[in-house]
C-alpha positions as CSV (number, residue, x, y, z in Angstrom):
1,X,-100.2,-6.2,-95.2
2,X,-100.5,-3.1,-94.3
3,X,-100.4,0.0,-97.4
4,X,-102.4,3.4,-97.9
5,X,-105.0,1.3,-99.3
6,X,-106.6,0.5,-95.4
7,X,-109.4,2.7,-94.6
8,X,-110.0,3.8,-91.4
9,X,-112.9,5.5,-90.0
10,X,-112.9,9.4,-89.0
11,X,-112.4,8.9,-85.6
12,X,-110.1,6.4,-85.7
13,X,-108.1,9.0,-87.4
14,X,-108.3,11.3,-84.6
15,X,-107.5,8.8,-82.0
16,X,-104.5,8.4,-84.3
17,X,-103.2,11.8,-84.3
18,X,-103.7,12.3,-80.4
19,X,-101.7,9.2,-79.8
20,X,-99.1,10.8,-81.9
21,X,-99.6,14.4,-79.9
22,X,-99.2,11.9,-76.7
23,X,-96.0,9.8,-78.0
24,X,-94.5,13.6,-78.5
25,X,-94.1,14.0,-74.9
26,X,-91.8,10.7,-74.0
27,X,-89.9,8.8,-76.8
28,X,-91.6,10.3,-80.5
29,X,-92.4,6.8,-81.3
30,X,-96.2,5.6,-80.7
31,X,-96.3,3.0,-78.7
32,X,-99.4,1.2,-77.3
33,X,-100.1,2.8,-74.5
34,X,-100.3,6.1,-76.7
35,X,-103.1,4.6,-78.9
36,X,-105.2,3.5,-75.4
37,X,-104.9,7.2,-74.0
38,X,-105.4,8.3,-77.6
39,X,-109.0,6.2,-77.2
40,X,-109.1,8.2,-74.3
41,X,-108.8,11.5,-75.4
42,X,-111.2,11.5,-78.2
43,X,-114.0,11.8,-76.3
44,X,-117.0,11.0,-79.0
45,X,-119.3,8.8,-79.3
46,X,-118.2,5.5,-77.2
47,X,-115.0,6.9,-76.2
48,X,-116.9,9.7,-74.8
49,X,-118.4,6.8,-72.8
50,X,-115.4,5.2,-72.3
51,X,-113.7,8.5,-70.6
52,X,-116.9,9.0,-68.2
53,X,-116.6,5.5,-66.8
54,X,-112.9,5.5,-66.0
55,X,-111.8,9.4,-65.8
56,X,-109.3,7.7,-63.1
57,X,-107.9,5.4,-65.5
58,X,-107.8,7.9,-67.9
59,X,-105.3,9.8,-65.1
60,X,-102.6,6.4,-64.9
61,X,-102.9,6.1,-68.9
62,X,-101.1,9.8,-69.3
63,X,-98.8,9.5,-66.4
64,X,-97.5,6.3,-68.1
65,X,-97.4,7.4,-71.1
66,X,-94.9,10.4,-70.0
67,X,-92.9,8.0,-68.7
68,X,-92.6,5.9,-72.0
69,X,-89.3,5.1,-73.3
70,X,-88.8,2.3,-76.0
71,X,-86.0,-0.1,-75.6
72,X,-84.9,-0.1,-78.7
73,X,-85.3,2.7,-81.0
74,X,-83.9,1.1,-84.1
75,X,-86.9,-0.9,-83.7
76,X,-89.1,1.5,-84.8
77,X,-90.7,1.8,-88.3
78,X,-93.0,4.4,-90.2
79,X,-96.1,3.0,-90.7
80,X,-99.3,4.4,-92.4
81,X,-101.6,6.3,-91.2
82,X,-99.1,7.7,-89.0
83,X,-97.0,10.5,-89.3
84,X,-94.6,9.8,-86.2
85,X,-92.7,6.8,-85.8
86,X,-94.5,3.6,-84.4
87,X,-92.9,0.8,-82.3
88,X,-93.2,-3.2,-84.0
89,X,-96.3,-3.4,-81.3
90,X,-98.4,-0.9,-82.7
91,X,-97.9,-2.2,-86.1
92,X,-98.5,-5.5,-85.2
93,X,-102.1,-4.0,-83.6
94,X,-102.6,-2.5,-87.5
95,X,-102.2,-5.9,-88.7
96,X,-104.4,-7.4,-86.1
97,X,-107.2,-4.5,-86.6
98,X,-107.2,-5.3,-90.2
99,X,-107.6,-9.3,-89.7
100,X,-110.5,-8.4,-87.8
101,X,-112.1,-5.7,-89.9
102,X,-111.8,-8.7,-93.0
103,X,-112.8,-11.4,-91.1
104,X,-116.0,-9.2,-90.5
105,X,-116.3,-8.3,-93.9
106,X,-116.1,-4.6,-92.9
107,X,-114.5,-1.9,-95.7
108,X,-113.4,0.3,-92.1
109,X,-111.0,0.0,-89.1
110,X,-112.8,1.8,-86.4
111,X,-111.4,2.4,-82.7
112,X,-113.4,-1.1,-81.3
113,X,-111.1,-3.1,-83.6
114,X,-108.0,-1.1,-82.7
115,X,-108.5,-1.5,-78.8
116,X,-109.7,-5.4,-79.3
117,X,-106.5,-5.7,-81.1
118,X,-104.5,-3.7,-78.4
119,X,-105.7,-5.7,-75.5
120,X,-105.2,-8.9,-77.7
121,X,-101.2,-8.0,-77.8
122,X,-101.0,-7.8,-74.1
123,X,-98.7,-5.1,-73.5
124,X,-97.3,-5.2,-70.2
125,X,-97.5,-1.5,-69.5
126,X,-101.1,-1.5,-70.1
127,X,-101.8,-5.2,-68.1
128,X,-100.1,-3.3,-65.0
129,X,-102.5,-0.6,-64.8
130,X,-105.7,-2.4,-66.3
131,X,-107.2,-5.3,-64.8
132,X,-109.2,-8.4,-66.8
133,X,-112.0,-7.4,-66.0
134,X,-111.7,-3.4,-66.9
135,X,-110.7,-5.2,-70.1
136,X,-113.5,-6.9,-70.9
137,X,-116.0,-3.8,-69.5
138,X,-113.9,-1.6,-72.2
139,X,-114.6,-3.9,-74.7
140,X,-117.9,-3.8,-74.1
141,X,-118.3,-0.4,-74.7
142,X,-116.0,-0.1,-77.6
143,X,-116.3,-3.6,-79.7
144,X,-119.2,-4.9,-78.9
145,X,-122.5,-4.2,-81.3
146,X,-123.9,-1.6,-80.0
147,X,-127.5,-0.5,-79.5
148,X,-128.4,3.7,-81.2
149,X,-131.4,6.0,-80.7
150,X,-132.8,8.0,-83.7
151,X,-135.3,11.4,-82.7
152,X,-138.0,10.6,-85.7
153,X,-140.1,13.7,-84.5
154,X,-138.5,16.1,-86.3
155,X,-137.0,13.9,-88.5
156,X,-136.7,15.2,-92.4
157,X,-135.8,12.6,-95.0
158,X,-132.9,14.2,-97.0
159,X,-132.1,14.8,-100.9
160,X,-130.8,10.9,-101.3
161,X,-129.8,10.0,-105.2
162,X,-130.8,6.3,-106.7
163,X,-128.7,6.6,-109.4
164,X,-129.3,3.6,-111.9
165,X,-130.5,1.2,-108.9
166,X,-133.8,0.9,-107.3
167,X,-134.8,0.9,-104.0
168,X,-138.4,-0.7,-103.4
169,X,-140.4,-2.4,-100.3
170,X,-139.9,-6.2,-101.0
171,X,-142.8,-7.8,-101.8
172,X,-143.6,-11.8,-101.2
173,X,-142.0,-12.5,-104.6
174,X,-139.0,-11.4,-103.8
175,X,-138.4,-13.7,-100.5
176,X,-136.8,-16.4,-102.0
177,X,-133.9,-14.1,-103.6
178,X,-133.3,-12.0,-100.6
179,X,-133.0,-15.1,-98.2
180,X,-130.6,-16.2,-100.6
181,X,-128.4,-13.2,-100.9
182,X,-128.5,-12.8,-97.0
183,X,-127.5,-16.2,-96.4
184,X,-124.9,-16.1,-99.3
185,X,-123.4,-12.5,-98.2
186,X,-124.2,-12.8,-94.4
187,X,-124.6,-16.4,-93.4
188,X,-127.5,-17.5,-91.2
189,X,-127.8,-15.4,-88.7
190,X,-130.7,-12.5,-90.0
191,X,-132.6,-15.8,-91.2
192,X,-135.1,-15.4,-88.6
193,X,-135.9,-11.7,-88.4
194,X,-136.6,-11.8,-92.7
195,X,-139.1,-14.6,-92.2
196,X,-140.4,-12.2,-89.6
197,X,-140.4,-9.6,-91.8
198,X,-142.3,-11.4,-95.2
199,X,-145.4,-12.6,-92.1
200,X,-146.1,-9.4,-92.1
201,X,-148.7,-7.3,-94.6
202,X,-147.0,-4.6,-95.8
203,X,-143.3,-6.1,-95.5
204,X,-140.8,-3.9,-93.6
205,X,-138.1,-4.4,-95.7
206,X,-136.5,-2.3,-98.5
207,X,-134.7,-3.3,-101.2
208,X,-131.6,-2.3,-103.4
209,X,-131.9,-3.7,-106.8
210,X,-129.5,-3.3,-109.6
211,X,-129.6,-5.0,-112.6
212,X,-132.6,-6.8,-111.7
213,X,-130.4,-8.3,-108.5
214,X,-130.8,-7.6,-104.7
215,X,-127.6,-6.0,-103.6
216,X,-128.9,-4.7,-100.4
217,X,-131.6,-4.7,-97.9
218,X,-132.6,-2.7,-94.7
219,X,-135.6,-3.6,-92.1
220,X,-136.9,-2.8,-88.9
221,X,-139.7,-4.2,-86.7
222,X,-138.7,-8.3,-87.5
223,X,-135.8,-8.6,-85.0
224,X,-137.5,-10.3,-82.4
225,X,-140.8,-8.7,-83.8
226,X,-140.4,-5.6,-81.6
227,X,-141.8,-2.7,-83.0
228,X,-139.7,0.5,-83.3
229,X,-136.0,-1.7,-84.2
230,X,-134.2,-1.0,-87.0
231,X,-132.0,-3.7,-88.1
232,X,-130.5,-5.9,-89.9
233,X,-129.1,-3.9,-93.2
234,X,-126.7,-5.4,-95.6
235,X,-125.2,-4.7,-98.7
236,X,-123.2,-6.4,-100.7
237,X,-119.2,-6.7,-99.9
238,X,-118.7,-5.8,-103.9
239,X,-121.4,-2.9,-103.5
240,X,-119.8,-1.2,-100.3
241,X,-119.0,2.6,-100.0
242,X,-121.8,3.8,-103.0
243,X,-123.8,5.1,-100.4
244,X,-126.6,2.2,-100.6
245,X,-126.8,1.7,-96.9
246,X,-127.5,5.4,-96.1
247,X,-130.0,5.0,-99.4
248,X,-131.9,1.9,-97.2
249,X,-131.8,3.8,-93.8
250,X,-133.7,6.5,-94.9
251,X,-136.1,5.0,-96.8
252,X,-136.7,2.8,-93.7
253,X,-136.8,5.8,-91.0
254,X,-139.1,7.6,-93.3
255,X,-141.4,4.6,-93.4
256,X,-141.2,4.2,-89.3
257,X,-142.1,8.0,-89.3
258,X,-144.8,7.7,-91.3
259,X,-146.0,4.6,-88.8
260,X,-146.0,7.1,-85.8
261,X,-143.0,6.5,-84.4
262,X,-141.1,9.5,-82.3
263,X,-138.3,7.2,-81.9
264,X,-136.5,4.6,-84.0
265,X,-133.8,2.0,-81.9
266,X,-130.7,0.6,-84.2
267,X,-130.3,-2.6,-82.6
268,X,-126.9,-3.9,-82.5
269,X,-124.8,-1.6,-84.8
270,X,-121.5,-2.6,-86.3
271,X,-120.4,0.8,-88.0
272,X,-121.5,3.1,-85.2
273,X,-119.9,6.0,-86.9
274,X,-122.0,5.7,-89.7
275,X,-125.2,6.1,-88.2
276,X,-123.7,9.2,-86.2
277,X,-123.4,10.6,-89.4
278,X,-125.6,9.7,-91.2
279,X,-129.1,10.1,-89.3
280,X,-127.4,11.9,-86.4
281,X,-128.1,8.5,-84.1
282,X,-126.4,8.4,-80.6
283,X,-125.3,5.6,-78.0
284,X,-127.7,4.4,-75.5
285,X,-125.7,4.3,-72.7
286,X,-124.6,1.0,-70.9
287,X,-125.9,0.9,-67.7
């Protein structure tokens, strides 16, 4: 299951490497203790978050780590993306991280499905240090959606190429298809916020077309009709990775600009990273 073919984001990358600069100190062999304190030690975005809210933790993670010593080296097996050697565990966790990243129709592994699959494994160093509920708090701030601020005061909408495909505001023609592509691509669940979105005027909702067929969508202001929420964006699983979502976010922050917003919310993201980097969007804290 698992080949050079898995993506994984950027920072799940880095985690990656300092898990292996960690595993360096005990056995060689990463191990997954190494991949938690990894988490750790990376110190963007929600594992900045996750460092400021358990800095002690962070303390016992390392001093176990040290200590780290796997029964069995034969065990041990190279496994991609890592350059070290990695114990059956940690691959196992790969395996698990990729389950999760298809089961959510995702193209990525990021660091949320890595720890939720680390914590899934129950490894008994880390269940000595960490209680259940530190689990699920974690999780919280690494795997669950979360919700992004974007500055739109100063915000400049940037040199984005179409290519062959358009991208429109929908327009009450167009319901029928889109509900049909969302519920075909997504399931039911945006259902509700597009039927909030086609009540509206001047429809916030943008459009990828190609070929005369809707292969993604962005809005803001129908999820729960609050103003100022951006959300839900899909594209299709075939039409992933073309740069169509970062096409649809910027036509959308531009139109919430132009509305007189100083501020656009990304309400429950999935792919944090990408709206770090693409919009420079940060983490609204949980409080």
């Amino acid at each position: 299951m698992i080949s050079e073919t898995m993506k994984f984001t950027n920072r799940c990358k880095r985690i990656f490497r300092h898990a292996e600069l960690a595993a360096l100190e005990s056995s060689g062999i990463v191990e997954p203790i190494h991949l938690l304190v990894g988490a750790f030690h990376e110190g963007t975005g929600v594992c900045a978050e996750l460092l400021i809210n358990y800095y002690k933790m962070y303390d016992s993670l390392l001093e176990r780590a040290y200590q780290s010593n796997v029964d069995d080296e034969k065990q041990a097996v190279q496994c991609w993306p890592f350059h070290a050697k990695v114990s059956l565990s940690v691959k196992r966790i790969l395996e698990r991280s990729f389950q999760l990243m298809m089961r959510y129709k995702q193209i990525y592994i990021n660091e949320g499905l890595v720890l939720k699959s680390l914590f899934d494994l129950k490894d008994p160093n880390i269940c000595s240090l960490i209680s259940r509920q530190d689990v699920l708090s974690i999780l919280d701030i690494v795997y669950s959606p979360r919700d992004l601020i974007v500055s739109l005061k100063e915000y400049s909408y940037p040199d984005v190429t179409v290519g062959e495909r358009i991208i429109r505001r929908a327009t009450q023609a167009d319901f029928i298809a889109l509900r049909d592509f969302v519920e075909n691509e997504f399931g039911n669940g945006w259902i509700e916020s597009i039927v909030n979105g086609f009540c509206e005027t001047n429809i916030p909702i943008f459009l990828a077309i190609e070929k005369d067929r809707i292969i993604g969508f962005a809005c803001y202001d129908v999820v729960r009709k609050k103003k100022g929420l951006f959300g839900p964006m899909g594209t299709a699983i075939h039409h992933r990775g073309q740069g169509i979502g970062y096409q649809l976010l910027h036509q959308s922050l531009r139109a919430m600009q132009e509305h007189g917003y100083a501020y656009a919310i990304i309400d429950e993201a999935g792919p944090i990273e990408f709206y770090e980097r693409a919009c420079n969007a940060r983490i609204i804290p949980i409080t």
